[in-house]
C-alpha positions in Angstrom: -80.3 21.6 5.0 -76.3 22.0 4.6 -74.7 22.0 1.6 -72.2 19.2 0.8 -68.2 20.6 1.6 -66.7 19.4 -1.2 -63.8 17.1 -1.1 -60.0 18.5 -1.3 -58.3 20.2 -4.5 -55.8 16.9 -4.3 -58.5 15.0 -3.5 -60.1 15.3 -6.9 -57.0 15.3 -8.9 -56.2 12.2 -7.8 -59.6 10.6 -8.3 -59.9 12.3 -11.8 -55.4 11.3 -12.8 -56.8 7.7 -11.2 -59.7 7.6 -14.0 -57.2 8.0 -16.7 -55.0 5.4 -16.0 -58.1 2.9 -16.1 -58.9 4.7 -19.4 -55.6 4.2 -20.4 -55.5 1.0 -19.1 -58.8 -0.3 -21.5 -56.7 0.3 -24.3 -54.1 -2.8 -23.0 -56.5 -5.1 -22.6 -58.5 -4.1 -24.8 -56.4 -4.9 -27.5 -55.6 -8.1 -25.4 -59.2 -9.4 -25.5 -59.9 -8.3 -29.1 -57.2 -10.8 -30.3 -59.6 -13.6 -29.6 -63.0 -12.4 -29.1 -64.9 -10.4 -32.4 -64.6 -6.8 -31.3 -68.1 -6.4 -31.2 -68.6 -9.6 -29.1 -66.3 -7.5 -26.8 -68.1 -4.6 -26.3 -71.3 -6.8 -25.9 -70.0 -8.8 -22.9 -68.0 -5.3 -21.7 -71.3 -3.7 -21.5 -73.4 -6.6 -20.6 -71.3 -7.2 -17.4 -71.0 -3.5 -16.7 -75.1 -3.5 -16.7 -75.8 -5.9 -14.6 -73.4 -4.2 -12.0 -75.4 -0.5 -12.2 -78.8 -3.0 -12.3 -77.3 -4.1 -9.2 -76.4 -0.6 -7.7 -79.6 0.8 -9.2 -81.5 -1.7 -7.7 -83.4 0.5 -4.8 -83.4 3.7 -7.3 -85.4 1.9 -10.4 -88.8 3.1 -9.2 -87.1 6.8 -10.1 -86.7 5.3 -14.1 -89.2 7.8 -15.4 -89.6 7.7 -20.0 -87.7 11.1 -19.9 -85.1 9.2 -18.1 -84.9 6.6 -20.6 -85.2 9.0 -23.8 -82.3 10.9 -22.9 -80.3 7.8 -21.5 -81.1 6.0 -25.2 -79.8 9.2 -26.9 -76.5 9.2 -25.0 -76.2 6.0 -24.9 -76.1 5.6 -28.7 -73.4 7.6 -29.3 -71.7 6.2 -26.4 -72.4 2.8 -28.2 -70.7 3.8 -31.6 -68.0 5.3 -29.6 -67.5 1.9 -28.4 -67.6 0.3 -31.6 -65.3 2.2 -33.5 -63.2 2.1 -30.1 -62.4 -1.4 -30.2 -62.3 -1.6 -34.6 -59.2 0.3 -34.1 -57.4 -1.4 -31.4 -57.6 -4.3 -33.1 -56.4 -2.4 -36.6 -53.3 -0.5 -34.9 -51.0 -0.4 -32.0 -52.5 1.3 -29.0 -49.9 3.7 -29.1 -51.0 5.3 -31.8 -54.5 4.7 -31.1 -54.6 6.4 -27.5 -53.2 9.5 -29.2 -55.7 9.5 -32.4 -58.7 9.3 -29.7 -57.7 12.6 -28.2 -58.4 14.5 -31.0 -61.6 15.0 -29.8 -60.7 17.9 -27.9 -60.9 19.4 -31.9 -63.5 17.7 -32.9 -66.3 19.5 -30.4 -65.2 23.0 -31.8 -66.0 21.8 -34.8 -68.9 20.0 -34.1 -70.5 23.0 -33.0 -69.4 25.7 -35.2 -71.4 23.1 -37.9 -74.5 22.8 -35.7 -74.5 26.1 -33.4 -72.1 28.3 -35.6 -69.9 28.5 -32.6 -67.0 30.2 -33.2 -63.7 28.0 -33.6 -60.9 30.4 -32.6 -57.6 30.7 -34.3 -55.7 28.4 -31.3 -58.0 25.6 -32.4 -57.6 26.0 -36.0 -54.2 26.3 -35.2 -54.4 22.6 -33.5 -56.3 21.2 -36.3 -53.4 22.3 -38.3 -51.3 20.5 -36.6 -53.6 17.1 -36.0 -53.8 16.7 -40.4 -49.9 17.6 -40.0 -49.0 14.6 -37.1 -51.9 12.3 -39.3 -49.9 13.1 -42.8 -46.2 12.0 -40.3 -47.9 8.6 -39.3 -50.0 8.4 -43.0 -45.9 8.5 -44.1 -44.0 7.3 -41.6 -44.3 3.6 -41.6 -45.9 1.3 -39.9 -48.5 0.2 -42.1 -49.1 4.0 -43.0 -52.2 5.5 -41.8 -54.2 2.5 -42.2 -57.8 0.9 -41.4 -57.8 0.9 -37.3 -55.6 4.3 -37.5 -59.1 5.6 -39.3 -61.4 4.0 -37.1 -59.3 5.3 -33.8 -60.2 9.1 -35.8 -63.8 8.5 -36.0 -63.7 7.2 -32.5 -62.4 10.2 -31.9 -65.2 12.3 -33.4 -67.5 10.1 -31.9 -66.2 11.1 -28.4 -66.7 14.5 -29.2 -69.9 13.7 -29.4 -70.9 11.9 -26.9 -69.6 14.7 -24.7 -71.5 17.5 -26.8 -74.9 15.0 -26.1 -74.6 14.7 -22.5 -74.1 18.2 -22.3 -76.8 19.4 -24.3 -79.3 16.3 -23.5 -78.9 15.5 -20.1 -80.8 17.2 -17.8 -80.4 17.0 -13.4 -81.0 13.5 -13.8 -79.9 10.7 -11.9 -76.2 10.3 -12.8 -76.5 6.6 -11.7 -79.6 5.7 -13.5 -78.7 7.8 -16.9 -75.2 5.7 -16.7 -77.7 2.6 -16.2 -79.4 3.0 -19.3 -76.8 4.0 -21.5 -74.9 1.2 -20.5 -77.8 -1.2 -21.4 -78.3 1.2 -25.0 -74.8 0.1 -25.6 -75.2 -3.6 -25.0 -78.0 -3.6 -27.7 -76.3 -1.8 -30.2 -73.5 -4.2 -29.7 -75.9 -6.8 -29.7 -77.5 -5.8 -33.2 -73.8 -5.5 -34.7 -73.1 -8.9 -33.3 -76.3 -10.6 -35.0 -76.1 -8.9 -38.4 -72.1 -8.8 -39.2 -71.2 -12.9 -39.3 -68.5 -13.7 -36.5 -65.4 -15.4 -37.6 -64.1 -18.5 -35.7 -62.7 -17.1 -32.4 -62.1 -19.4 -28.8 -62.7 -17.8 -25.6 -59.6 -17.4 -23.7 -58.8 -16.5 -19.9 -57.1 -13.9 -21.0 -59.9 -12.4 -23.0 -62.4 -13.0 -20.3 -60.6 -11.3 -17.6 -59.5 -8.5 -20.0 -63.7 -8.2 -20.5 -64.2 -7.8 -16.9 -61.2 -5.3 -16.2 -62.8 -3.1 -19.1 -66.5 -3.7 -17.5 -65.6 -3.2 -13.6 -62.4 -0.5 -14.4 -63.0 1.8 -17.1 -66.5 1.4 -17.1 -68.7 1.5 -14.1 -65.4 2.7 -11.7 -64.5 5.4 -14.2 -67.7 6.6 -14.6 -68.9 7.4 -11.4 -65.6 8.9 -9.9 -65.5 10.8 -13.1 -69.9 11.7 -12.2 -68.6 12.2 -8.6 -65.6 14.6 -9.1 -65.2 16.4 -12.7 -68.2 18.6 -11.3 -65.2 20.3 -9.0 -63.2 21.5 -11.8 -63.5 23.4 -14.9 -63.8 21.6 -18.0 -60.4 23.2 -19.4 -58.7 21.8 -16.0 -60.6 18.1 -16.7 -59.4 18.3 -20.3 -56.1 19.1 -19.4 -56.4 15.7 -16.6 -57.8 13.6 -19.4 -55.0 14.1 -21.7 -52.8 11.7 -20.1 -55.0 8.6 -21.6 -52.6 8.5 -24.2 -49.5 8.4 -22.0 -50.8 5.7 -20.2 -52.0 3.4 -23.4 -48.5 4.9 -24.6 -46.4 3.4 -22.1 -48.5 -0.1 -21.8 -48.1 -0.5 -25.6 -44.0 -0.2 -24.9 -43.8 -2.3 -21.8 -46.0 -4.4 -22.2 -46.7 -5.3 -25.6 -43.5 -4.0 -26.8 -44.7 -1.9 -29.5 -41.8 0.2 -31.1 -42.6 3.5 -33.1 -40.0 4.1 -35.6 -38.7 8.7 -35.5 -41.3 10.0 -38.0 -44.3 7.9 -36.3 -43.4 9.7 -32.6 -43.0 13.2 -34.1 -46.5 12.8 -35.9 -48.1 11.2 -32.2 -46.4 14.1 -30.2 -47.6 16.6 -33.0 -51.1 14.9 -32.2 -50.6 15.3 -28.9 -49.8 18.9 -28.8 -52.2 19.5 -31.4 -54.9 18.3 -28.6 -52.7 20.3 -25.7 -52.1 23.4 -27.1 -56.3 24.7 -26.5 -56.5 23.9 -23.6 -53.5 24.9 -22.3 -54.6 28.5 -24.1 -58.3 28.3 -22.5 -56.2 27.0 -19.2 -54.4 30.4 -19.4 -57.1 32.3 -20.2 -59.5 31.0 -17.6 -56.0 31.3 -14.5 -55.7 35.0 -15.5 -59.6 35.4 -14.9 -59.1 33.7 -12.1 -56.6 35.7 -10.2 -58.5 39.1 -11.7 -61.6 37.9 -9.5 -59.3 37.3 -6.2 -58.1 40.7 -6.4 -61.2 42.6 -7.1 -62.4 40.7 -4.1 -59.9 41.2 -1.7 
């Protein structure tokens, strides 16, 4: 047997700079669909619809669902579930502006996450970008706006939750099928959403073409597209280049939210966001470094 050639350097940057802007893009209509539709609703449909597409592409790969499958698909799934929830709290709580740069704090999140669980060590560059994260928070807690308010604090803990979500696929996944491990934590997050949508009362809302076809951009797009370019090419970089890639979700929601919805951040708001931002930059543009120089060491030795 050969082993696959895999696919052109541009080729994956593309794919991976493509995923982002979907990403990016879910945070538009997102907040579109949420206007109308409970936030909770949303997710349910987002993830019902996106379900019944990977049941669809599953279809001749089900007789592969084993119970470890499903145990470790349930796992992710639930924090890719609350991930979700507090997503789509805090679009609907503050601009998406603000939000798309909020939700890439995770980047210092996982350090921290597992210096509390693993005793990992933190390092002094991401200490040093935690520093500056409560610094750009205390600008937009100050800086008008509505202050630092209730979806400006759900778009944090969405944040955290991404941070783990990542930390669980990477220490509960095993070589699983990507395609029926996306499967079941889609369908994990559709009952979560479900249970929040029978046990919190909805409010009046009315189903809008707008909020429908924002549900099915965020279920085809940034869902069951993103995910499996994202299963089919982040495996050809290094996490530190992926980070570095995924960092432009905020510039995408950035610009929609000023475009499109014309959301206008007053001076002190866009300092704190582009402290935020560099706050989530600056390690990996260290580890970036780091990993280059290591890099080029290795060529030379070798040649």
């Amino acid at each position: 047997m050969t082993t696959p050639t895999p696919p052109a350097t541009n080729r994956v940057y593309f794919f991976l700079v493509l995923t982002t802007f979907f990403w990016g893009g879910s945070f538009l209509f997102t907040k579109i669909g949420v206007a109308t539709i409970p936030p909770q609703l949303f997710v349910l449909s987002r993830f019902t619809v996106a379900s019944l597409i990977m049941l669809l592409v599953c279809s001749r790969r089900l007789k592969k669902l084993d119970s470890g499958i499903l145990m470790r698909g349930m796992i992710v799934g639930t924090a890719l579930g609350l991930t979700n929830l507090s997503f789509v709290f805090g679009i609907q709580g503050t601009s998406i502006s603000r939000a798309g740069v909020l939700n890439n704090l995770f980047v210092l999140f996982i350090p921290v996450i597992t210096k509390i669980i693993w005793r990992d060590r933190i390092g002094r560059v991401n200490m040093a970008g935690i520093a500056l994260a409560v610094a750009g928070i205390a600008l937009l807690a100050t800086g008008g706006g509505g202050g630092f308010n209730r979806g400006d604090f759900f778009s944090t803990f969405c944040a955290f939750l991404i941070a783990c979500h990542i930390i669980s696929v990477s220490k509960v996944l095993k070589d699983d099928d990507v395609f029926l491990i996306t499967l079941v934590q889609f369908a994990t997050v559709s009952v979560i959403a479900g249970a929040a949508t029978l046990l919190f009362p909805l409010p009046a809302f009315t189903v809008t073409t707008s909020a429908v076809m924002s549900v099915v951009y965020c279920a085809v797009f940034p869902t069951v597209f993103c995910f499996t370019l994202q299963n089919m090419y982040q495996r050809y970089v290094t996490p530190t280049r992926a980070g570095l890639i995924y960092t432009l979700d905020p510039v995408w929601s950035l610009t929609a939210g000023f475009f499109v919805l014309g959301e206008r951040l007053n001076s002190r708001e866009w300092l704190g966001c582009g402290i935020i931002f560099l706050a989530a930059l600056l390690p990996l543009l260290f580890r970036f470094s780091i990993e280059s120089r290591l890099i080029n060491a290795y060529i030379k030795r070798n040649n």
